[in-house]
Backbone as CSV, one residue per row, in Angstrom:
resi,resn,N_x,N_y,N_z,CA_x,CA_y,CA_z,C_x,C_y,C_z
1,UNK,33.747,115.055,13.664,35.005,114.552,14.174,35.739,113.862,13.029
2,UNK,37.089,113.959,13.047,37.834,113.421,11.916,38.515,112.365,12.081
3,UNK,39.314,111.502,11.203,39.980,110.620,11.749,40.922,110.667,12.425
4,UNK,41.528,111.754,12.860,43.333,111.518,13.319,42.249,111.861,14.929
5,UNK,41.225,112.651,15.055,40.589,112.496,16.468,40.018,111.165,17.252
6,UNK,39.434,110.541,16.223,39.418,109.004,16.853,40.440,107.994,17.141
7,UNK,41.633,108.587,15.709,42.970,107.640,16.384,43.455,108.134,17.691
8,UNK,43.596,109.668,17.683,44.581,110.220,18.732,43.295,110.598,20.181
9,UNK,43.275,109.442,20.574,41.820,109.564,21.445,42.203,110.853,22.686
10,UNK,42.190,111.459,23.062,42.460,112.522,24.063,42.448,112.203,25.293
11,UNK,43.372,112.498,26.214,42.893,111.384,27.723,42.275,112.823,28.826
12,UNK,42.015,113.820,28.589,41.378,114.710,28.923,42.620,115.578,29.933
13,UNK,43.773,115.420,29.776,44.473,116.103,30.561,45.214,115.196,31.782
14,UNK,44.698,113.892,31.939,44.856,112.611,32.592,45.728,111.700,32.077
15,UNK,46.787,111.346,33.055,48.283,109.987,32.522,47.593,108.978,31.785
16,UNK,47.602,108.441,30.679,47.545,107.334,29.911,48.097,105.877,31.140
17,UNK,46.910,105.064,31.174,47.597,104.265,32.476,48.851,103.496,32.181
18,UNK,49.409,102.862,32.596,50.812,102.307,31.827,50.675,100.957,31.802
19,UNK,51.122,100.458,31.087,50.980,99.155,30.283,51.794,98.456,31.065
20,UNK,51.513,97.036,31.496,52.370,96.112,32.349,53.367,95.564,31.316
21,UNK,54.664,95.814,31.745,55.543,95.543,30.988,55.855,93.586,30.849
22,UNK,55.946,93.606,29.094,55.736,91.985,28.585,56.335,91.076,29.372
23,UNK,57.105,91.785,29.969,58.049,90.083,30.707,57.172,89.804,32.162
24,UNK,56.137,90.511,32.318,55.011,90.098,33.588,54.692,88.975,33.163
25,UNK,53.737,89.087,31.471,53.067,88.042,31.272,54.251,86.707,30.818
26,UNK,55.476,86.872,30.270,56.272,86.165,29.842,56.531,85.670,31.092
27,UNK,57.213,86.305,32.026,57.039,85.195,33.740,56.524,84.474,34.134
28,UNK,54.710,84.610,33.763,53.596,83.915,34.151,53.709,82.543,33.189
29,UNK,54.035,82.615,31.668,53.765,81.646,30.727,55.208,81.264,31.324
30,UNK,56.100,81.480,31.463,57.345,80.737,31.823,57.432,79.946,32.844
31,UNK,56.464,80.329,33.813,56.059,79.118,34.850,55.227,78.146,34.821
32,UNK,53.975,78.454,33.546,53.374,77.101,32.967,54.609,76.193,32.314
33,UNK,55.318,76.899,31.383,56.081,76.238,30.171,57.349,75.290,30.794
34,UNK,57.320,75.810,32.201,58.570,75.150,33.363,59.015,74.099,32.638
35,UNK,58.180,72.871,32.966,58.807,71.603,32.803,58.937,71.147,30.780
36,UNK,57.941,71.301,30.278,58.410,71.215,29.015,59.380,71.398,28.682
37,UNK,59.741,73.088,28.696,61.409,73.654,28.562,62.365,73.017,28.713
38,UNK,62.085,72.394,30.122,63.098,71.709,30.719,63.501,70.508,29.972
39,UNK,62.611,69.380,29.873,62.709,68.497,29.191,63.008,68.844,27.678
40,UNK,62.653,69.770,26.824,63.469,70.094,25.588,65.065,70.276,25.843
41,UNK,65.156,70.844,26.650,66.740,71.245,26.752,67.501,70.200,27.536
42,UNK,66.943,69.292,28.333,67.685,68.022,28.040,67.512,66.942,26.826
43,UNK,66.719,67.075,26.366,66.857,66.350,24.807,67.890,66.731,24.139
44,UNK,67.917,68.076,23.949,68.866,68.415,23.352,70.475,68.150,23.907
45,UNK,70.741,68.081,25.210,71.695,67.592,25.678,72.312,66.418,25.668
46,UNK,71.121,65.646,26.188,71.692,63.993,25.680,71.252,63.566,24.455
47,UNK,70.665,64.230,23.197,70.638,63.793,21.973,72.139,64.221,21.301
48,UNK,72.884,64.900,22.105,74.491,65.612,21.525,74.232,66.690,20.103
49,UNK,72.716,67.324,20.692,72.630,68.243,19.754,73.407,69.636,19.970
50,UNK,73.473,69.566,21.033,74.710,70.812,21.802,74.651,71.136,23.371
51,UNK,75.469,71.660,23.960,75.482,71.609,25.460,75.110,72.895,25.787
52,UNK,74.093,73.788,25.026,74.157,75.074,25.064,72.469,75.253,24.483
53,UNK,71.254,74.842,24.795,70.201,75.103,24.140,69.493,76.534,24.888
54,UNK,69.250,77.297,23.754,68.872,78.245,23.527,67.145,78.552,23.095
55,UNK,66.486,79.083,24.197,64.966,79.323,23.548,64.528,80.745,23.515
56,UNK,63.698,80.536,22.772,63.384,82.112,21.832,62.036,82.252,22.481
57,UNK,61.843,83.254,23.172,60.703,83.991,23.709,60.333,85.028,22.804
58,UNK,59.010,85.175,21.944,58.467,85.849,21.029,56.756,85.696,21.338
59,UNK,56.397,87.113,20.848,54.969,87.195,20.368,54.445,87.496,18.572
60,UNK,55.487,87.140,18.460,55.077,87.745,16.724,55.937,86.112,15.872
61,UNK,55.941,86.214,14.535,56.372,85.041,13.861,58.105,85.537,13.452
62,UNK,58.711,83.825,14.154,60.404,84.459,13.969,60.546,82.964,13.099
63,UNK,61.692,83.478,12.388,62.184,82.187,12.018,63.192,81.772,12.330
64,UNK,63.628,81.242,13.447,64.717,80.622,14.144,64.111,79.778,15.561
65,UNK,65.003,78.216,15.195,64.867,77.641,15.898,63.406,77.273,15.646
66,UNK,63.314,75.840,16.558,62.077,75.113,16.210,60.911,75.602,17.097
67,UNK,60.052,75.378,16.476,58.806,75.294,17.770,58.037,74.381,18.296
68,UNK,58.032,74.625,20.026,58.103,73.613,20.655,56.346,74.064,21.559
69,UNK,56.075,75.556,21.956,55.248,75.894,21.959,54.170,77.452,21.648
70,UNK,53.434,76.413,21.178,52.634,78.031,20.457,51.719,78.814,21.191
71,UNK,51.763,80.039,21.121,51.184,80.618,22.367,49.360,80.585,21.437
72,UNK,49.279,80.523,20.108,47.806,80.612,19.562,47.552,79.156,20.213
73,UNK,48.170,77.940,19.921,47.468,76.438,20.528,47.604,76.786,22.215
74,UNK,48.179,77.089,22.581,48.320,76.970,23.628,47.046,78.032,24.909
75,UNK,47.099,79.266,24.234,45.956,80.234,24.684,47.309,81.028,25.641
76,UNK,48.351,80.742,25.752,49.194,81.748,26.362,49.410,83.644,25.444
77,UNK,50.482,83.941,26.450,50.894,85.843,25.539,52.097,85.317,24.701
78,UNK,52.753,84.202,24.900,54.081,83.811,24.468,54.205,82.748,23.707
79,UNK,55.041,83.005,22.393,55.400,81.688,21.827,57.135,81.141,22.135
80,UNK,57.334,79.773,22.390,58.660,79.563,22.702,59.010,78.703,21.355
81,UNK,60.497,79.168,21.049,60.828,77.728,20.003,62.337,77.383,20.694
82,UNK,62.557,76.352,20.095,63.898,75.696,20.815,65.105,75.871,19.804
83,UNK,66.219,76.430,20.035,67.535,76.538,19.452,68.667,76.362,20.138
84,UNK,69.946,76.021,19.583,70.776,76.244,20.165,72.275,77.384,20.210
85,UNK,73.089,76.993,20.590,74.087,78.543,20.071,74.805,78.129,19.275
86,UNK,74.736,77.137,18.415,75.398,76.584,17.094,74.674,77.537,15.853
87,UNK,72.932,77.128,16.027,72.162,77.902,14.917,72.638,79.399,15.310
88,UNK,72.732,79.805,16.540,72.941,81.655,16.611,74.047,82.189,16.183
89,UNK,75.228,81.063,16.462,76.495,81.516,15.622,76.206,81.366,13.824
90,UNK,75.578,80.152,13.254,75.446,80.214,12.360,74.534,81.418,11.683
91,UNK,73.838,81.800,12.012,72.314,82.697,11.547,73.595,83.804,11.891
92,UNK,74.565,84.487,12.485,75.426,85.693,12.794,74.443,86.076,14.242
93,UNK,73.576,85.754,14.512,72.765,86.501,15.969,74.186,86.448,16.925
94,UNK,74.784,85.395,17.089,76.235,85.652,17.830,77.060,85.647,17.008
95,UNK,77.895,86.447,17.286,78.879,87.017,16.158,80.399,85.667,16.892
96,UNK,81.021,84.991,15.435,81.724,84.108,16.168,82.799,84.732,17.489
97,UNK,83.246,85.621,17.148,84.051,86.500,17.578,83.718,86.313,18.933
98,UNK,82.605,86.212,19.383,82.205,86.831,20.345,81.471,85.749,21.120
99,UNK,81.180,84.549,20.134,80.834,83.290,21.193,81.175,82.822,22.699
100,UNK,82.676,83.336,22.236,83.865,82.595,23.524,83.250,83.145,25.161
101,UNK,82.600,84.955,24.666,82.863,85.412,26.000,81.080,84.953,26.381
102,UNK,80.466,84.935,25.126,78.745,84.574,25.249,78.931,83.335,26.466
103,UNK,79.685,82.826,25.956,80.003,80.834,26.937,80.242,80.847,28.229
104,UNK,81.052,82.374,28.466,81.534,82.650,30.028,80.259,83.231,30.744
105,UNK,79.402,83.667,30.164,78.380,84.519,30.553,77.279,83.003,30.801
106,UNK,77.201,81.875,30.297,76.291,80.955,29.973,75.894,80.211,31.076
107,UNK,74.835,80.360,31.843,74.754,79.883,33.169,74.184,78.290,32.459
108,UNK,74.241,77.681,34.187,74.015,76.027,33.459,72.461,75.626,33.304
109,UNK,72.695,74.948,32.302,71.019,74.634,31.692,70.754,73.643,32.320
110,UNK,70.695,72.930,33.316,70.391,72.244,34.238,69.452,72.857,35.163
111,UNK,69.841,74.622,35.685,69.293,74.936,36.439,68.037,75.834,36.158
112,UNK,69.349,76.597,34.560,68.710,77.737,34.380,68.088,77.491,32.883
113,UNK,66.985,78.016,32.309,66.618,78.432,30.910,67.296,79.405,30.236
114,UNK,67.899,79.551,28.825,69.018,80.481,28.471,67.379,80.936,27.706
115,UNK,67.127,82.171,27.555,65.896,82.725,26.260,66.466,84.104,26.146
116,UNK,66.217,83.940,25.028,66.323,84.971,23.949,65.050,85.520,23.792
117,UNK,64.676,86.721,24.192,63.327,87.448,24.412,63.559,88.180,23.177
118,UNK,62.268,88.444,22.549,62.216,89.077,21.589,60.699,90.344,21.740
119,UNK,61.669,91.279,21.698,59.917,91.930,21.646,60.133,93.531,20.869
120,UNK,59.311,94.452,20.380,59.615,95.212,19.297,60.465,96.204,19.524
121,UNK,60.733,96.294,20.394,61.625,97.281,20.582,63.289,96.329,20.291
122,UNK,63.436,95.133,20.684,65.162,95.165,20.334,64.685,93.331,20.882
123,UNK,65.815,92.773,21.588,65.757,91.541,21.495,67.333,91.555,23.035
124,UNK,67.184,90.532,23.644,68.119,90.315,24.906,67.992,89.177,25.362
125,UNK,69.391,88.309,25.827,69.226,87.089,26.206,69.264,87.379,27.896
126,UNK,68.376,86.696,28.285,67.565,86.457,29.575,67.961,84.866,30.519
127,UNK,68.470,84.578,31.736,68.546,83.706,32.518,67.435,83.255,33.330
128,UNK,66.338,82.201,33.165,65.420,82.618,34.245,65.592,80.760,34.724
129,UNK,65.350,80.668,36.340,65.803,79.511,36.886,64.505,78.903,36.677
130,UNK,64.470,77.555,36.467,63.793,76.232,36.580,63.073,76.542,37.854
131,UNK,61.832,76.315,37.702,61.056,76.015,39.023,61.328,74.766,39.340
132,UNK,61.615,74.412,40.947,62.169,73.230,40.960,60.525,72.408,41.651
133,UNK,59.875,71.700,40.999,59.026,71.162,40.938,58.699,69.801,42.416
């Protein structure tokens, strides 16, 4: 047997089962991470760091925005870091141009978590509501 036969394992004529898509497990860690989140993104509110905090949902190493939790310390699938849409306009991730209509789209961080999911295929900002505790 050669190598491209052990990579390309054969499923004998049988569907390859399908992989639970990442935002299952990102749901699950997003309901541990509830209240932390929460409390970051009012820091950031009443510290007048901006009225707009932004968190980055990733499994791989990004460099934007701080980190607040690590999915290796933590034993979660997800790492979160905390940003806001000042750094995304600055970094170009929002194009200024295009802030104005990002703001109309911006549900309130009171209720909701704004994240920026990142995963290998592309990257999308995501609304998911506060568990209300």
């Amino acid at each position: 047997m050669d190598a491209e036969e052990l990579l390309n394992e054969k499923t004998g004529g049988k569907e390859e089962p399908k992989k639970d898509s990442p935002l299952v497990s990102l749901e699950r860690d997003l309901k541990f991470f509830n209240e932390s989140i929460r409390e970051v993104a009012v820091e950031i509110m009443v510290e007048g760091l901006s009225s707009h905090p932004i968190f980055i949902a990733h499994q791989h190493e990004i460099k934007l925005g701080e980190v607040i939790l690590d999915r290796i310390e933590l034993n979660t699938a997800w790492s979160i870091h905390a940003s806001t849409i000042e750094e995304f306009t600055e970094r170009g991730i929002i194009k200024t141009e295009l802030k104005e209509r990002f703001l109309t789209t911006y549900k309130n961080p009171n209720d909701f978590m704004c994240l920026f999911v990142v995963v290998p295929e592309g990257a999308n900002f995501v609304y998911y509501p506060y568990v209300k505790s």
